[in-house]
Backbone as JSON, one array per atom type, in Angstrom:
{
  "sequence": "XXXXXXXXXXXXXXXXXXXXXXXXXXXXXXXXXXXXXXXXXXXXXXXXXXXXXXXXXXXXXXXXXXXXXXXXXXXXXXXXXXXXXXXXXXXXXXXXXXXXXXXXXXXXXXXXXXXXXXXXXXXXXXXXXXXXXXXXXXXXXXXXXXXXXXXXXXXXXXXXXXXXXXXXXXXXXXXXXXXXXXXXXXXXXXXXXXXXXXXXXXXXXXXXXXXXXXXXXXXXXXXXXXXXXXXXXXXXXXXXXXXXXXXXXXXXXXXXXXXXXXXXXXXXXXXXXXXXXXXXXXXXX",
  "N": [[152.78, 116.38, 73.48], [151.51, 117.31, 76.58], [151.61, 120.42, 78.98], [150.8, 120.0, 81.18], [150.97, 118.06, 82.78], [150.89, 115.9, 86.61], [152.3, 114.44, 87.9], [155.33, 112.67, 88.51], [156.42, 109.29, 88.24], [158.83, 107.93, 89.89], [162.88, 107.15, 91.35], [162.82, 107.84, 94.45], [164.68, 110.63, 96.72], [166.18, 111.99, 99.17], [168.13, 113.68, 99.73], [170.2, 116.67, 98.44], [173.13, 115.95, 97.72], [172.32, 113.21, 97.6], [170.83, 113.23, 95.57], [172.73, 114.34, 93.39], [174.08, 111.93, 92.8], [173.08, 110.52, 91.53], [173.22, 110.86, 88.84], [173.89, 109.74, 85.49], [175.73, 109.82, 83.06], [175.73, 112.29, 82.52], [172.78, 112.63, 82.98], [169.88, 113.36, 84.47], [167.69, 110.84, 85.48], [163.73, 109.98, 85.8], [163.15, 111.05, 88.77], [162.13, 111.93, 92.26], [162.2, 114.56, 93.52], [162.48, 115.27, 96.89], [163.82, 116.99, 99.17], [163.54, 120.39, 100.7], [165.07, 122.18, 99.7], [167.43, 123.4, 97.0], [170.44, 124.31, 97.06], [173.5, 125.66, 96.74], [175.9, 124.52, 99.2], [177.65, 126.69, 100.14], [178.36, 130.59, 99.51], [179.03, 130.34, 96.94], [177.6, 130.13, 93.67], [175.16, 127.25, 92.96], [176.41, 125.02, 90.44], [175.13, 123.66, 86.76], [175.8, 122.23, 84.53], [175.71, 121.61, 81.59], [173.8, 119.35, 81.91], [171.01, 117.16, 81.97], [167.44, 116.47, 82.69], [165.46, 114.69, 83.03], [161.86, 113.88, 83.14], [162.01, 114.31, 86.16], [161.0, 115.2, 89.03], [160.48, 118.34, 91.25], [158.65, 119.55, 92.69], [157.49, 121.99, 94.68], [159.84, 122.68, 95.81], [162.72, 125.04, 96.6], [164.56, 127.15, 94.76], [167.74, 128.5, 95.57], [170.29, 130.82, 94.3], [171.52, 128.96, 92.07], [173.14, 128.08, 89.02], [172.15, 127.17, 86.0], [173.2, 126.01, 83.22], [173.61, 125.43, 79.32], [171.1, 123.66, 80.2], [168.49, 121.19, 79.67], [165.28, 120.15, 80.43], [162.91, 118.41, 80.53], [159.49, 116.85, 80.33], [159.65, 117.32, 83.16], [158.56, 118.63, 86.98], [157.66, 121.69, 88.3], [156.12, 122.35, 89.93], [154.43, 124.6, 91.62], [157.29, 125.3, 93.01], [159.86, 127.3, 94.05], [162.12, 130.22, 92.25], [165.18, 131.98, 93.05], [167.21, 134.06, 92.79], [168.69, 132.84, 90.58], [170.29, 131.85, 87.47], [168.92, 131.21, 84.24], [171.06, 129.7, 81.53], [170.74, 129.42, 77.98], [169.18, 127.34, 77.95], [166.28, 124.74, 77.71], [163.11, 124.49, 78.16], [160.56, 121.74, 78.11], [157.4, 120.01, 77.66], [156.98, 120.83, 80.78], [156.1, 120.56, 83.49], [154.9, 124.18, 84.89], [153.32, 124.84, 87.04], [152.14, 127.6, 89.27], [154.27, 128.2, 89.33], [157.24, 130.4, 91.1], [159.17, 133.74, 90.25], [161.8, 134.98, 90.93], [164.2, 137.72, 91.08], [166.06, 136.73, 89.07], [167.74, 135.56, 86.08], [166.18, 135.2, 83.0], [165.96, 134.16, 79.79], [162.65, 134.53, 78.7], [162.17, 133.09, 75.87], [163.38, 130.48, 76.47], [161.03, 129.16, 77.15], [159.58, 128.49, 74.86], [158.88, 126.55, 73.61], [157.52, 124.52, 75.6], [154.67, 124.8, 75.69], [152.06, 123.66, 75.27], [149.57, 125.12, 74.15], [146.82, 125.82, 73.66], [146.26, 123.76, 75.33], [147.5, 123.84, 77.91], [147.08, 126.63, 78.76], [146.4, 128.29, 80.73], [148.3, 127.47, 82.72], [150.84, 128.14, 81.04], [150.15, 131.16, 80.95], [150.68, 132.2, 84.17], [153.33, 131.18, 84.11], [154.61, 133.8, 82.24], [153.23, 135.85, 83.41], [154.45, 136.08, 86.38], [157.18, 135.66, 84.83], [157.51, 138.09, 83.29], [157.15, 140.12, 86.19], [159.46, 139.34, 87.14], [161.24, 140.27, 85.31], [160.7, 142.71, 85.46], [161.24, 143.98, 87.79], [163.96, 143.53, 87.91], [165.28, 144.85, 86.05], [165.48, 143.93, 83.27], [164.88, 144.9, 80.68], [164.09, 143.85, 78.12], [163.54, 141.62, 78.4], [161.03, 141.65, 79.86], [159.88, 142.89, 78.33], [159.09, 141.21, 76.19], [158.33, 138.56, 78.04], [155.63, 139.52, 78.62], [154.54, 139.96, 76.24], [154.47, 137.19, 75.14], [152.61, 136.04, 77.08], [150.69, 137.14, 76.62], [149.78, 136.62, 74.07], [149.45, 133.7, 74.98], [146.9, 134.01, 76.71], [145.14, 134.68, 74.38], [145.14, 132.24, 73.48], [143.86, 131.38, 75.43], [141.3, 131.8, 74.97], [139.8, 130.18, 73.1], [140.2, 127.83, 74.54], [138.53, 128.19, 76.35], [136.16, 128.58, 74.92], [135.65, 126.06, 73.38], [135.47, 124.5, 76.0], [133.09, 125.48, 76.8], [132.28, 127.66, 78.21], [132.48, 130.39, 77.28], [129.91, 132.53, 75.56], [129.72, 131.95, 72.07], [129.29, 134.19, 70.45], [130.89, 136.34, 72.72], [132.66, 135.2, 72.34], [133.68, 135.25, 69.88], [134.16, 138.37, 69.23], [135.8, 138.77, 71.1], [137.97, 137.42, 70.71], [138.38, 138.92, 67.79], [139.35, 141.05, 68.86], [141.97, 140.8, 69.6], [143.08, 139.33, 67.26], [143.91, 141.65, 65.61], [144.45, 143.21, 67.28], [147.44, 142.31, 67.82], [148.31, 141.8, 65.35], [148.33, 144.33, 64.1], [150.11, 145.93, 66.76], [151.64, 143.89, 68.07], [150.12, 144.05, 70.35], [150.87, 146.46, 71.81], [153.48, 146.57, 72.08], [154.97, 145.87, 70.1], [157.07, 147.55, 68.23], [158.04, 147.1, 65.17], [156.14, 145.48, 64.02], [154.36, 147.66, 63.99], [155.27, 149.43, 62.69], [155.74, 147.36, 59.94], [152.48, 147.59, 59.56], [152.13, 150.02, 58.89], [153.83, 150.07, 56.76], [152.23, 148.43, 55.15], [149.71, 149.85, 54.71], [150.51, 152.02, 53.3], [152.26, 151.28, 51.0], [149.23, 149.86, 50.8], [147.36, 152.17, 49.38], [148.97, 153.93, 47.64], [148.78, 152.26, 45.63], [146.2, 151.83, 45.59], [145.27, 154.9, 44.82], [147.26, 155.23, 42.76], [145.42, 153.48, 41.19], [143.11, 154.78, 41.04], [143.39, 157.58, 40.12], [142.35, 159.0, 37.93], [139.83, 159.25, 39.09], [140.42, 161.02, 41.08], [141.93, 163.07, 40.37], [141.45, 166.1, 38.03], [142.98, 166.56, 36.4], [145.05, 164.07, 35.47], [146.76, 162.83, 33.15], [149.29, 162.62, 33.68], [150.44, 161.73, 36.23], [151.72, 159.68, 37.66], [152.91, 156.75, 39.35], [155.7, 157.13, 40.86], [154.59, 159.34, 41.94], [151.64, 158.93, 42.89], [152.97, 157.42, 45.36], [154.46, 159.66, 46.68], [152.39, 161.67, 47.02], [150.63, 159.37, 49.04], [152.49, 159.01, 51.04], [152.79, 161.8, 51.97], [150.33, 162.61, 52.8], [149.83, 160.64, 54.13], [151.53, 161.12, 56.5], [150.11, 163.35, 57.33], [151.32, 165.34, 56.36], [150.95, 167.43, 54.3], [151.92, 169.44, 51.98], [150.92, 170.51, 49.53], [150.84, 170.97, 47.2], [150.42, 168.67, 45.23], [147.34, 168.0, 45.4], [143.6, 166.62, 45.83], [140.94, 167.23, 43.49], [138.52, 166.4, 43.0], [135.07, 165.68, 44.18], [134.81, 163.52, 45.17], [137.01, 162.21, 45.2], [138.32, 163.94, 47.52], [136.86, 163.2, 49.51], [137.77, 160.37, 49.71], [140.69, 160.43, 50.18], [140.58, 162.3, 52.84], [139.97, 160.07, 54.17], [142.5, 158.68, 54.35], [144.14, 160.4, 55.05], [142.97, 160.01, 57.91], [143.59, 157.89, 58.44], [146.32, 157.06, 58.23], [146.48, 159.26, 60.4], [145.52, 157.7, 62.29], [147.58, 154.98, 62.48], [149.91, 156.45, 63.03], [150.21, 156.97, 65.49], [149.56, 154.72, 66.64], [152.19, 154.27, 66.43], [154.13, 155.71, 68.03], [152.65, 155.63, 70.48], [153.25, 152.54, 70.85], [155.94, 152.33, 71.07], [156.0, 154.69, 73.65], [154.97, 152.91, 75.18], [156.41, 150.76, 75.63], [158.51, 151.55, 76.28], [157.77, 152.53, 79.05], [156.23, 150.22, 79.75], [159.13, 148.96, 80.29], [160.66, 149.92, 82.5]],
  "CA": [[152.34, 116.16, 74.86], [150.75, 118.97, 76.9], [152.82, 120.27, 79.96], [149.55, 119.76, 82.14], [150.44, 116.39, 83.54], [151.04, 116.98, 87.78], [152.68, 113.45, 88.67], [156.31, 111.99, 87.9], [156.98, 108.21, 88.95], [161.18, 107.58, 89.91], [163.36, 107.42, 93.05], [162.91, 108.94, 95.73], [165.96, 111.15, 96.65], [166.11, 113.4, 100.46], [169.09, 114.93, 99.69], [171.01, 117.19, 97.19], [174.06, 114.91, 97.68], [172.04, 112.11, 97.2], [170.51, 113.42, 93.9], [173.57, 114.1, 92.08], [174.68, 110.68, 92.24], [171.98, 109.63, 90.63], [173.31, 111.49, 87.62], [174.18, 109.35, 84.87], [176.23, 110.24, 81.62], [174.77, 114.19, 82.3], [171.36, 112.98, 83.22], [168.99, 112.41, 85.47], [166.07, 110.72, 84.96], [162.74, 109.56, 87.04], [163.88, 110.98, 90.32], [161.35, 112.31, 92.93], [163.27, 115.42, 94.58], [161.92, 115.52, 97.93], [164.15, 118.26, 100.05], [163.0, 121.41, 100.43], [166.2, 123.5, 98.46], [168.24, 123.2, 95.71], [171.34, 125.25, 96.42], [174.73, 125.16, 97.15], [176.3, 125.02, 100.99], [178.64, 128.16, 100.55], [177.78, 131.58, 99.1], [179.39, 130.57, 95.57], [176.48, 129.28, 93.37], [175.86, 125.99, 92.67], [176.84, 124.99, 88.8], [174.42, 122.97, 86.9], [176.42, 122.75, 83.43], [175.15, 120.38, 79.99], [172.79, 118.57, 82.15], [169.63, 116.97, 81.15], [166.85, 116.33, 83.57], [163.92, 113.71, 82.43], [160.97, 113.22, 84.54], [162.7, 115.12, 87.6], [159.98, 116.01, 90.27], [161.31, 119.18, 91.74], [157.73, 119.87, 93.27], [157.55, 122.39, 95.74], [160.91, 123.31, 95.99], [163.06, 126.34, 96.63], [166.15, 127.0, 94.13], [168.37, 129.04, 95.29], [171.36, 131.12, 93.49], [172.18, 127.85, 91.01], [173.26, 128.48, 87.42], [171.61, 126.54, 85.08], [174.13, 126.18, 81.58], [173.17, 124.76, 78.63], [170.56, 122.45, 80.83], [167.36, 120.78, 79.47], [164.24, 119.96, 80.93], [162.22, 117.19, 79.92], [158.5, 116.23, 81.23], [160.06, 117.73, 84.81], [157.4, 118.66, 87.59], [157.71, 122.48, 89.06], [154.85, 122.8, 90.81], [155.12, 125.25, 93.17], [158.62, 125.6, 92.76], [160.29, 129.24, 93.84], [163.14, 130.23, 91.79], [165.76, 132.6, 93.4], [168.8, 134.56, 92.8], [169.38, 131.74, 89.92], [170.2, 132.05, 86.15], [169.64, 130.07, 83.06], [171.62, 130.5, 80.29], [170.96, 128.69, 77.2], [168.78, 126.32, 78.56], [165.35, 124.06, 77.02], [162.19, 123.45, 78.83], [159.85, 120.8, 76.91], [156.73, 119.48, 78.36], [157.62, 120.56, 81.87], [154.56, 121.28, 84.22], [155.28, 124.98, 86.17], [152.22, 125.38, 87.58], [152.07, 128.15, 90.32], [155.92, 128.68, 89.92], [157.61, 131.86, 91.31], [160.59, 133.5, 90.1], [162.3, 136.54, 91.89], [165.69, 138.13, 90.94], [166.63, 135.45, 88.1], [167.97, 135.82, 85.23], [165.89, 133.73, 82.32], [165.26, 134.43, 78.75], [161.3, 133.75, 78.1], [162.4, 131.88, 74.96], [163.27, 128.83, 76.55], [159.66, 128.06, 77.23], [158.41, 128.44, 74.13], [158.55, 124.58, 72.86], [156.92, 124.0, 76.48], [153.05, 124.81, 76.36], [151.03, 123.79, 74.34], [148.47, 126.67, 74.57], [145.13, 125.26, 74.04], [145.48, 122.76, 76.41], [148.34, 124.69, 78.8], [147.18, 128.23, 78.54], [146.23, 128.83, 82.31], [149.75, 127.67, 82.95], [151.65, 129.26, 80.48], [149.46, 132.79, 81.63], [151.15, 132.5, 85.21], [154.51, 131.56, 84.24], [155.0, 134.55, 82.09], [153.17, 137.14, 84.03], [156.04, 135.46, 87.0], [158.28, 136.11, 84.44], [157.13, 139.44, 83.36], [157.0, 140.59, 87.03], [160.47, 139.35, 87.52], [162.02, 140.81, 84.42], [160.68, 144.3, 85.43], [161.87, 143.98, 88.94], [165.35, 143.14, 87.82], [166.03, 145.44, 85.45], [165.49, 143.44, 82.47], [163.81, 145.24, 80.14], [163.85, 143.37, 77.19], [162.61, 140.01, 78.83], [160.08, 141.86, 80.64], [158.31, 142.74, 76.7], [158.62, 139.63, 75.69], [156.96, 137.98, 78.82], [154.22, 140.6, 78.27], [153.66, 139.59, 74.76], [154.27, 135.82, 75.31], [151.27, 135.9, 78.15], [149.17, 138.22, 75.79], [149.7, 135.36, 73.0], [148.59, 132.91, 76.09], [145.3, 134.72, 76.67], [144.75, 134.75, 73.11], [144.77, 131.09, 72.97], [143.22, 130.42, 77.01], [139.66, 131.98, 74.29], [140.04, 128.83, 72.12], [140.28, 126.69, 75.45], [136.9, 128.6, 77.04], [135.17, 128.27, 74.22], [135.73, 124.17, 73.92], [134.7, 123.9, 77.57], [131.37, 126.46, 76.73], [132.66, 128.56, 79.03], [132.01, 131.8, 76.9], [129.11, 132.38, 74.15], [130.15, 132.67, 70.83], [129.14, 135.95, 70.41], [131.73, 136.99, 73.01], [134.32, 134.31, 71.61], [134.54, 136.21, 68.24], [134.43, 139.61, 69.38], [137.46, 139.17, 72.22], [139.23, 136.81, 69.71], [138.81, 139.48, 66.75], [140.32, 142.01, 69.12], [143.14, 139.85, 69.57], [143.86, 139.06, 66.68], [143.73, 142.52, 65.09], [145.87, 143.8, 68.42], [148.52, 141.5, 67.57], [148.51, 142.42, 64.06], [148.45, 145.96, 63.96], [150.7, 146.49, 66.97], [151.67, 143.01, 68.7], [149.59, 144.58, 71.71], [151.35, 147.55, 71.81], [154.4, 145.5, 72.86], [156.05, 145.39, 68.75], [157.09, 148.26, 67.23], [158.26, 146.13, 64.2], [154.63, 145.52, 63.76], [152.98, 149.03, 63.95], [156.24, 150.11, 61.04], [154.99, 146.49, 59.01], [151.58, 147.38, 59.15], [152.49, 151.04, 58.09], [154.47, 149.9, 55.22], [151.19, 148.03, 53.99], [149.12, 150.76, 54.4], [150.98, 153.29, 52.67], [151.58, 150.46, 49.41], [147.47, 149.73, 49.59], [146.98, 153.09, 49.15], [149.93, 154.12, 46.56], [148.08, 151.53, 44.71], [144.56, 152.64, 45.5], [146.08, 156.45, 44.54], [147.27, 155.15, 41.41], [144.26, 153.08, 40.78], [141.97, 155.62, 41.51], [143.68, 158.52, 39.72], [141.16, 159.6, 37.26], [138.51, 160.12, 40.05], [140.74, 161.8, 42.52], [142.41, 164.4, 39.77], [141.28, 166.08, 36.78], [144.23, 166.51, 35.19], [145.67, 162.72, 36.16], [147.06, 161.83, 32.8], [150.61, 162.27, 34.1], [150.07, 161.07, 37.23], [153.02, 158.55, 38.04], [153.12, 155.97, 39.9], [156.12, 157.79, 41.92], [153.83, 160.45, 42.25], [150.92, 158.46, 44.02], [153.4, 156.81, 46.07], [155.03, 160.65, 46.92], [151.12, 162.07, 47.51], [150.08, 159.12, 49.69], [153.08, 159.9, 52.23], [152.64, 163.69, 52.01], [148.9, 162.69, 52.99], [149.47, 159.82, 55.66], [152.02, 161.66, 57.51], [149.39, 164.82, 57.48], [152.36, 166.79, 56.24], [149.86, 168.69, 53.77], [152.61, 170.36, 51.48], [149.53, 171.2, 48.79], [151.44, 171.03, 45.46], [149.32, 168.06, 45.0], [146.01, 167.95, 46.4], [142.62, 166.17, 44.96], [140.47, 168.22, 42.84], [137.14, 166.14, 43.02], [134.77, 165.48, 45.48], [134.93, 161.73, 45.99], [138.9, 162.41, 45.99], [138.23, 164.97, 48.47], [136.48, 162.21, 50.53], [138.76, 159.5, 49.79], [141.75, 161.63, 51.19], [139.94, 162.49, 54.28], [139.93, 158.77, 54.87], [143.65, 158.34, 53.96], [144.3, 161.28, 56.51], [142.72, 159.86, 59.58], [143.74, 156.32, 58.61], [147.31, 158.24, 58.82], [146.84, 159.79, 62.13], [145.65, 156.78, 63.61], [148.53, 154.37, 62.83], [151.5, 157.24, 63.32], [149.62, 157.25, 67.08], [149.93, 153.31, 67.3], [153.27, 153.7, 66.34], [154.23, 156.59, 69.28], [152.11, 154.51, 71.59], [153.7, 151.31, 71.19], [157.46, 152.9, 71.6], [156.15, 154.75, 75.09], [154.87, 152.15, 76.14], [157.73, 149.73, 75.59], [159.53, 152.59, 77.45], [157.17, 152.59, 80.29], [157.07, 148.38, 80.37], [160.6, 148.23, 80.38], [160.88, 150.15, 83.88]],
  "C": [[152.21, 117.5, 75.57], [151.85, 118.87, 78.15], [151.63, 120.33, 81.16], [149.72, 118.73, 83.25], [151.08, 116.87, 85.02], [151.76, 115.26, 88.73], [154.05, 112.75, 87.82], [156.4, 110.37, 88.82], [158.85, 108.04, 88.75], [160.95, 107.63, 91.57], [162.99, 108.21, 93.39], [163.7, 109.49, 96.49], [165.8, 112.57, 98.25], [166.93, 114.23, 100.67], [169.89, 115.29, 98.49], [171.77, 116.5, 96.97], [173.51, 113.54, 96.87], [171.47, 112.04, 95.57], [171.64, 113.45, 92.82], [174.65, 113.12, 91.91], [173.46, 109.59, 91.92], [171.84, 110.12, 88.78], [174.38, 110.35, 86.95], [174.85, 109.89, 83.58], [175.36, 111.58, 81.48], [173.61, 114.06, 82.64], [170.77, 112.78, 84.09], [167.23, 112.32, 85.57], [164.88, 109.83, 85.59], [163.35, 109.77, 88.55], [162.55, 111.77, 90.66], [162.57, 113.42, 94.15], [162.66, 115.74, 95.83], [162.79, 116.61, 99.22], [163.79, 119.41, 99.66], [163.72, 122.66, 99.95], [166.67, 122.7, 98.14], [169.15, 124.09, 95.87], [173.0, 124.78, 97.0], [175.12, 125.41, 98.93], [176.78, 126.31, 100.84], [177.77, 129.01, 99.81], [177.98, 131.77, 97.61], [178.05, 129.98, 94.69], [176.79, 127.63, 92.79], [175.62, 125.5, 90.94], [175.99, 123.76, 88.1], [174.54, 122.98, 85.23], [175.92, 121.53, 82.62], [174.03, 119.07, 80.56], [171.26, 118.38, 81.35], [168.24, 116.42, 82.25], [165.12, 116.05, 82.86], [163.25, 113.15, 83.56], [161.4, 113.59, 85.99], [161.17, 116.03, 88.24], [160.54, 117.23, 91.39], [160.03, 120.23, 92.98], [157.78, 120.78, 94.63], [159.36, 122.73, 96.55], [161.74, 124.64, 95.12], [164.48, 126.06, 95.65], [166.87, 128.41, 94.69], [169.87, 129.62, 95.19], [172.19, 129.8, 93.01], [172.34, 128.81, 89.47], [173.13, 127.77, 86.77], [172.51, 126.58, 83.72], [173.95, 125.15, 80.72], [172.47, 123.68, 78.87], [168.83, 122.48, 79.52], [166.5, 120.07, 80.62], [163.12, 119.41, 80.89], [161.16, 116.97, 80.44], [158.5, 116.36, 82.88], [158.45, 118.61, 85.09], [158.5, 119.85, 88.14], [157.28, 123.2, 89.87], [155.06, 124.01, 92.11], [156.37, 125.92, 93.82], [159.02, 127.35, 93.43], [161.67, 129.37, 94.06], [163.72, 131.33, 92.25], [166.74, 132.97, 93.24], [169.34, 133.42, 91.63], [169.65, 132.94, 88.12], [170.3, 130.18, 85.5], [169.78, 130.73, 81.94], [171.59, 129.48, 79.08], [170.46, 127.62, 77.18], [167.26, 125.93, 77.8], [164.14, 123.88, 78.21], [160.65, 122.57, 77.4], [158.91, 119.99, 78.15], [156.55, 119.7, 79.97], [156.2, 121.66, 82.56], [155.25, 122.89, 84.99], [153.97, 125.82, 86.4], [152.8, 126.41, 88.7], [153.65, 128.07, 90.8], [156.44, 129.99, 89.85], [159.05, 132.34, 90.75], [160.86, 134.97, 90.7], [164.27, 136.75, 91.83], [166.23, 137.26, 90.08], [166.62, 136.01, 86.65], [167.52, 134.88, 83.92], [165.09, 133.88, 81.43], [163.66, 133.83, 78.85], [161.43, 133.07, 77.1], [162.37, 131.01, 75.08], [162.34, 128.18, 76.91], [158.84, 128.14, 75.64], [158.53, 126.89, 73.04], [157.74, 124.34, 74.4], [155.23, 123.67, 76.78], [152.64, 124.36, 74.8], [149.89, 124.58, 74.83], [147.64, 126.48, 74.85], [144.86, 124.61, 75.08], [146.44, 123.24, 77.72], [147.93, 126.0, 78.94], [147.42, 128.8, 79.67], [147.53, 128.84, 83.07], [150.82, 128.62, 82.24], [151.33, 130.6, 81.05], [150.52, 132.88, 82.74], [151.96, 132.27, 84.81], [154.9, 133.16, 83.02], [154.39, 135.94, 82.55], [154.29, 136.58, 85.79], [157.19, 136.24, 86.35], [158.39, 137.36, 83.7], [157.34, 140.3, 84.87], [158.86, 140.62, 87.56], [161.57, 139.8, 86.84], [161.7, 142.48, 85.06], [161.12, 144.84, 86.91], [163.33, 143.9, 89.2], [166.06, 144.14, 86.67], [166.23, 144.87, 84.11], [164.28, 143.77, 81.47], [163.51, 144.66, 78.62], [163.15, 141.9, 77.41], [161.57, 140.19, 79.71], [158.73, 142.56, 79.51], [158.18, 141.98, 76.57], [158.01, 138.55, 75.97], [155.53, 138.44, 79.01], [153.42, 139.81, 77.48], [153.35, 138.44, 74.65], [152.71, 135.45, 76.11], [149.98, 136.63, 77.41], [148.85, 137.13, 74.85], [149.01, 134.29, 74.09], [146.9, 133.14, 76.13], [144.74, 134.64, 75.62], [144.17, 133.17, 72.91], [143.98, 130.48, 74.18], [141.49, 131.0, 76.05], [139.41, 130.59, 73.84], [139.63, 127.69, 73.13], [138.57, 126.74, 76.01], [136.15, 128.09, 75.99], [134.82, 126.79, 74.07], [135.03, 123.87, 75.16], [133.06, 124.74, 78.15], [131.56, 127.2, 77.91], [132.18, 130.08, 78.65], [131.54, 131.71, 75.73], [130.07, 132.64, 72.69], [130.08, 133.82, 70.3], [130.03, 137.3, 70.77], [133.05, 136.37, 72.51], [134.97, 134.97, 70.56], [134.93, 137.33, 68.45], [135.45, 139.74, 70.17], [138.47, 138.16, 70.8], [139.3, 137.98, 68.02], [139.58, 140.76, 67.11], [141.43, 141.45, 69.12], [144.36, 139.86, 68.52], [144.26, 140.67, 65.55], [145.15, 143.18, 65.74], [147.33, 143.64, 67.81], [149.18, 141.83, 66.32], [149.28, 143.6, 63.55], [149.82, 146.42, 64.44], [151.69, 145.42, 67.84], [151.17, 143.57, 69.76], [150.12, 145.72, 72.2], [152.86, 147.23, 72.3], [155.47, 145.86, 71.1], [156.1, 146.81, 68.0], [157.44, 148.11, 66.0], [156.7, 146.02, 63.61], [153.53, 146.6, 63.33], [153.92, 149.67, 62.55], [155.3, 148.95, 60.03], [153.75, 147.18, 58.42], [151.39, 149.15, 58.65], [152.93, 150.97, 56.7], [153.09, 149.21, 54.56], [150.09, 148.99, 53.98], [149.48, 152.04, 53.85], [151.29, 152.45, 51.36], [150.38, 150.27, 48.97], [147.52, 151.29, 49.42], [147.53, 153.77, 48.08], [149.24, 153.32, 45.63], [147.15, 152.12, 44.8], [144.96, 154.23, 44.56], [145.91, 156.78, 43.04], [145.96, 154.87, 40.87], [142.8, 154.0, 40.06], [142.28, 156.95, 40.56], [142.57, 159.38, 38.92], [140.3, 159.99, 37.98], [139.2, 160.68, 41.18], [140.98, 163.09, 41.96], [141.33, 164.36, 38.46], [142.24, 166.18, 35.98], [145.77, 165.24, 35.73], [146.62, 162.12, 34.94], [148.75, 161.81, 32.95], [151.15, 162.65, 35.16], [150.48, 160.06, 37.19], [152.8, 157.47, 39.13], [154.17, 156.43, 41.41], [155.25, 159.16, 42.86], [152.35, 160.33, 43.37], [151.57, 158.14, 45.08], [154.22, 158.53, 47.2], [153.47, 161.28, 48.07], [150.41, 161.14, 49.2], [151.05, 159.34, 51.32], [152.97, 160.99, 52.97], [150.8, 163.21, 53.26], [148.79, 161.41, 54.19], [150.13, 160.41, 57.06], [151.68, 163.25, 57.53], [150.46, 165.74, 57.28], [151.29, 168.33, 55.19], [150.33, 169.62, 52.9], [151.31, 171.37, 50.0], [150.17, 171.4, 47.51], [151.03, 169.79, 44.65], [148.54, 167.62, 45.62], [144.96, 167.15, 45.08], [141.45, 167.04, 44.35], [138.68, 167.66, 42.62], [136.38, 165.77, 44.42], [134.89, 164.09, 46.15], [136.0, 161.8, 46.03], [138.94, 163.07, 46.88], [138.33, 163.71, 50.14], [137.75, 161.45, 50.85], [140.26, 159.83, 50.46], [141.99, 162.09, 52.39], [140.28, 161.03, 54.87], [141.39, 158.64, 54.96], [144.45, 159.24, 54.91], [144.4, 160.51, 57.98], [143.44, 158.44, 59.79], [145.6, 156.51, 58.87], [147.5, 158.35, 60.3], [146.64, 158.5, 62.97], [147.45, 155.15, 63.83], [150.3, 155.27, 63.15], [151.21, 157.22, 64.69], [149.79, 156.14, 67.61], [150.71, 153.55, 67.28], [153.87, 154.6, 67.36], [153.87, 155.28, 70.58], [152.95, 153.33, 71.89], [155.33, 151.85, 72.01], [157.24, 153.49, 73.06], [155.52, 153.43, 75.72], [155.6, 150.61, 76.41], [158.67, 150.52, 76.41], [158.67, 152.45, 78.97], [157.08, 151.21, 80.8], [158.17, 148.51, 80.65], [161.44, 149.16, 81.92], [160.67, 149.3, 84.52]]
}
């Protein structure tokens, strides 16, 4: 089920009081929250511990400083919603609309939405809640949930192509060419967001090539026949990380070439992999 849908049927409930005695065995389920906060009277927060909350219309309301603990979130409506001074810790959302919801000063892994969207048919939503939660991770000092809402919303975008294209929104022509950057991005470097990714796709370009190396031996050297296996694998390092020591070099001209390529192809992923690290340093301000 998509988290698209923008209407819950249940009680109808005008006050906080009145809502949490409508909590059953931890849950509460088809309620229509109609006051305009969610927080506690005093300045302590208010505690909101193993709950479960099915079909809860929370539309247009303000939360704030609650602590959410080990809560779930079921087919709930957050339309509008703006989350404050809260945390959740450990917490599920599933199906749960948050259209045009704000969050400011909150503490709240991006993980727990990711059973929530379905992409294709959620994307536009998912997009705003994690640039929300991107904006509010880097405002708070949270620099590890302020990559991950990056990358989560970059993965969004990736799939709001998929949605355009279905609704002929954008030619095919441009469908392939933004979706083959995409998926290449993602690949290479997760968007410059994974340094995990830009090492991966290092480690396979320094094995194709140790292979190619080997492969290739006879037309790179003339004197190849003992020409190792450690020895390609030694050469193609020496030669991706432009170190250049020259105690083995290629002695023909299509090895010459081939080398050249193995060079630049070199410089350019040791440059993703720089890149991605500042700029995981510069996100995470």
């Amino acid at each position: 089920m998509a988290a698209n849908h923008f209407k819950v049927d249940g009680k109808r409930v005008d006050s906080l009081s009145e809502f949490t005695r409508c909590e059953a065995g931890r849950v509460f389920n088809k309620i229509q929250y109609f006051p305009n906060e969610f927080k506690s009277d005093d300045r302590h927060p208010l505690m909101m511990k193993g709950k479960k909350f099915i079909e809860v219309s929370f539309k247009d309301t303000d939360f704030v400083n609650v602590r959410f603990i080990d809560c779930t979130f079921d087919k709930c409506l957050f339309i509008g919603a703006t989350i404050t001074d809260c945390e959740f810790t450990n917490c599920k959302f599933t199906d749960t609309n948050t259209s045009k919801m704000k969050i400011k000063n909150c503490l709240i892994d991006p993980a727990i939405f990711d059973g929530n969207f379905d992409l294709e048919l959620d994307s536009n939503i998912a997009i705003d809640l994690y640039h929300s939660l991107y904006k509010n991770s880097s405002e708070s000092h949270q620099p590890e949930y302020a990559i991950e809402s990056l990358y989560r919303m970059k993965v969004a975008e990736r799939k709001h192509l998929d949605s355009k294209r279905k609704r002929n929104l954008i030619d095919a022509r441009s469908y392939k060419k933004e979706k083959f950057k995409h998926i290449v991005s993602d690949f290479v470097s997760g968007y410059g967001l994974r340094v995990s990714k830009v090492l991966r796709f290092l480690v396979i370009v320094i094995t194709s090539f140790t292979i190619l190396n080997y492969a290739l031996r006879s037309f790179i050297f003339e004197k190849w026949e003992c020409f190792t296996l450690i020895d390609a694998f030694y050469f193609t390092c020496v030669t991706i990380t432009t170190l250049g020591y020259g105690d083995i070099s290629p002695e023909t001209q299509l090895g010459k070439i081939f080398i050249v390529m193995q060079a630049l192809t070199g410089f350019v992923v040791i440059s993703l992999f720089l890149s991605a690290v500042a700029n995981r340093a510069l996100r995470s301000k």
